[in-house]
C-alpha positions, 0 to 999 in steps of 0.5 A: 500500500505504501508503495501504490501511495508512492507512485501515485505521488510521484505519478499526479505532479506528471500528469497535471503538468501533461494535463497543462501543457495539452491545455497550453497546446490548445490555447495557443493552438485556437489564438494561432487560427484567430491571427492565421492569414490561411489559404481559402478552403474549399467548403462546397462541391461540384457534383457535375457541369452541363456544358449544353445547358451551361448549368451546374449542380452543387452540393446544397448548402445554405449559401449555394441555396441562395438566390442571386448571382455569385461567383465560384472559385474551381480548379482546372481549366477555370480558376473562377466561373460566374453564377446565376440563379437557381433552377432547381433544388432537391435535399442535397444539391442545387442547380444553377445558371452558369454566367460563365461559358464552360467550353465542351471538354474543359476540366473543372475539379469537384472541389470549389469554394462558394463566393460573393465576390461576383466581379474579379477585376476592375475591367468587368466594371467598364469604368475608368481605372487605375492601379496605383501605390500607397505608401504605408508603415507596411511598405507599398501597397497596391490599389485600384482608383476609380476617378469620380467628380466629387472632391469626397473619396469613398475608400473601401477596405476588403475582409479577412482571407478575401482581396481587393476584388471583393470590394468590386461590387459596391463600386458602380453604386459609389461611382455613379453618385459621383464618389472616386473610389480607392479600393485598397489593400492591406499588411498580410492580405496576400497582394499588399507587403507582410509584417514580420509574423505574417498575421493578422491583428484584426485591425489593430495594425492594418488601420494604419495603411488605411489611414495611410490611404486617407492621406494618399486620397488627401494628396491627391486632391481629395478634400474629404474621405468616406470608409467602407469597410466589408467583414473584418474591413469594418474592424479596420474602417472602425479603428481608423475613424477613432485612431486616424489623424485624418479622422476630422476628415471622414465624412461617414462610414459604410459598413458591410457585414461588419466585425464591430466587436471581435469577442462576440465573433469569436465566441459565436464562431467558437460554438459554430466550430464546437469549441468550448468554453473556456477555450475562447476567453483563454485564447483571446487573453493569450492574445492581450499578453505581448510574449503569449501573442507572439507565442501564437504567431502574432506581430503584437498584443491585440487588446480586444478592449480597444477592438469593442466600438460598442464599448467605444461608441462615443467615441464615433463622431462620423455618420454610419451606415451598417449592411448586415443581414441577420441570418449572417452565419459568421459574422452575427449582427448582434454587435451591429445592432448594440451599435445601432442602439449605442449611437442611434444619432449616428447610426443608420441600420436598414434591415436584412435577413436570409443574405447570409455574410457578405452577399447582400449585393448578391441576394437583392441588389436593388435593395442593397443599392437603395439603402447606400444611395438614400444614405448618401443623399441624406447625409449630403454625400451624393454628387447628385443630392 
């Protein structure tokens, strides 16, 4: 009996510390994917292609159900096809109208991933464009300009794990009531340079190259600027508007599908993935703590209280405008709507549902046109107000 009370002593302190360490594994394995800048993943398949008909069928989902037109990312012989509207539907797969023309013979891989980005690059636009170079903090990042007769530029910053093009949709509407457009990138989005690590700071850090683009747009003789900021792009715009120098010179805020607090994505992500508490709260104070953060893969702390604009809203001075539908999936709106609540003088917040993350140009665009362009016009921002 001595000897089991022995080895049992000598056997507890082992596993605890073994015990510790898979808990430190798992915290800094969750902090490490919240900062990661990952490749897109595949997340629906393609059961078959009817050149014929030019028709594809998808394996069903709640974003491959959804009317409107969207875009697909494949591999073989298109890196991106174009979809349309839905033609038929059972329990399991969807087919669609295909907006791209898929040759007799092409090779399309069953792996794709579902997208709202819809355009790809300025040309599908017809309007004039440029690209130019912004010199920020980060080093030079590339950009696209739209030229407009305003002397108010609308600056549009993309979403995590996205690029520039996603911001193409909101262009023609911003152009057409006279606002130049400056569709930006920023550190670590795969086109603008990398900082050390190579991770996000989920706006933390990236402002800073917006704020840079504000002062490229100043330079360049505009007078005033407009953010629109889609998903993580909100964090961004959000961080500017409160940290910038050029903040007095932000007229207004448009927001897309918007990250306005991170503690209420990640929890609700947290859950959507199966992970359980505490794992979350652990891996986000893991982030607060310079040496933890670094331990994870990140640049610097991130202090997930200076990210919260719900806990900041008086600090908002510039008049916004939040696209978010309610049945979002990834990013929920509830953050949107507590800013809604916190500053109904500044906050304007049309109602959405069923569009899903990112995609309410896609699922009804006249309505998601309508809401910006009666925005503009009421705060003054429309060349044609």
């Amino acid at each position: 009996m001595k000897s089991l009370r022995h080895a049992v002593a000598l056997l507890v302190p082992g596993l605890l510390a073994f015990g510790a360490a898979i808990a430190a594994l798992l915290v800094f394995g969750t902090a490490r994917r919240v900062v990661s800048v990952g490749k897109r993943v595949p997340d629906v398949v393609i059961r078959s292609v009817d050149t014929g008909a030019q028709t594809i069928e998808l394996q069903r989902t709640l974003d491959t159900e959804l009317p409107g037109r969207y875009g697909l990312f494949t591999t073989g012989t298109y890196g991106y096809v174009k979809l349309g509207a839905v033609l038929s539907a059972d329990a399991t797969t969807v087919r669609r109208k295909l907006l791209t023309q898929i040759e007799p013979g092409a090779k399309v891989d069953r792996d794709a991933l579902f997208s709202g980005w819809y355009y790809s690059t300025p040309s599908e636009l017809h309007l004039p464009s440029e690209n130019v170079l912004i010199g920020s903090p980060a080093g030079p990042c590339p950009a696209w300009f739209f030229p407009g007769s305003s002397s108010t530029w609308v600056i549009q910053v993309h979403g995590r794990g996205t690029m520039r093009a996603e911001c193409l949709r909101a262009v023609p509407v911003l152009h057409a009531a006279g606002l130049p457009n400056l569709v930006v990138s920023y550190r670590n989005d795969g086109e603008a340079p990398r900082s050390r690590a190579g991770a996000y700071a989920l706006g933390a850090a990236e402002w800073r190259d917006v704020d840079a683009a504000i002062s490229y747009a100043l330079r360049h003789g505009s007078e005033n600027v407009i953010l629109m900021g889609w998903s993580m792009g909100g964090a961004i715009a959000l961080q500017t508007a409160v940290n910038s120098a050029n903040r007095d010179r932000i007229l207004g805020l448009i927001l897309e599908s918007p990250v306005v607090d991170w503690r209420t994505v990640l929890r609700f992500q947290a859950r959507e993935t199966g992970l359980r508490a505490p794992l979350p709260a652990l891996a986000m104070s893991a982030l607060e703590v310079p040496l933890m953060a670094r331990l994870s893969g990140a640049d610097e702390a991130i202090s997930f209280d200076r990210l919260d604009m719900v806990a900041r809203a008086e600090e908002l001075s510039a008049p916004i405008l939040i696209l978010h539908s309610d049945d979002d999936g990834f990013v929920p709106s509830d953050a949107s709507h507590a800013l809604q609540l916190a500053r109904p003088d500044l906050v304007t917040m049309p109602h959405f549902t069923v569009a899903r993350h990112t995609k309410i140009w896609n699922y009804d665009q006249n309505a998601w046109t309508a809401a910006i362009e009666e925005w503009l016009k009421e705060q003054g921002l429309s060349a044609s107000a």
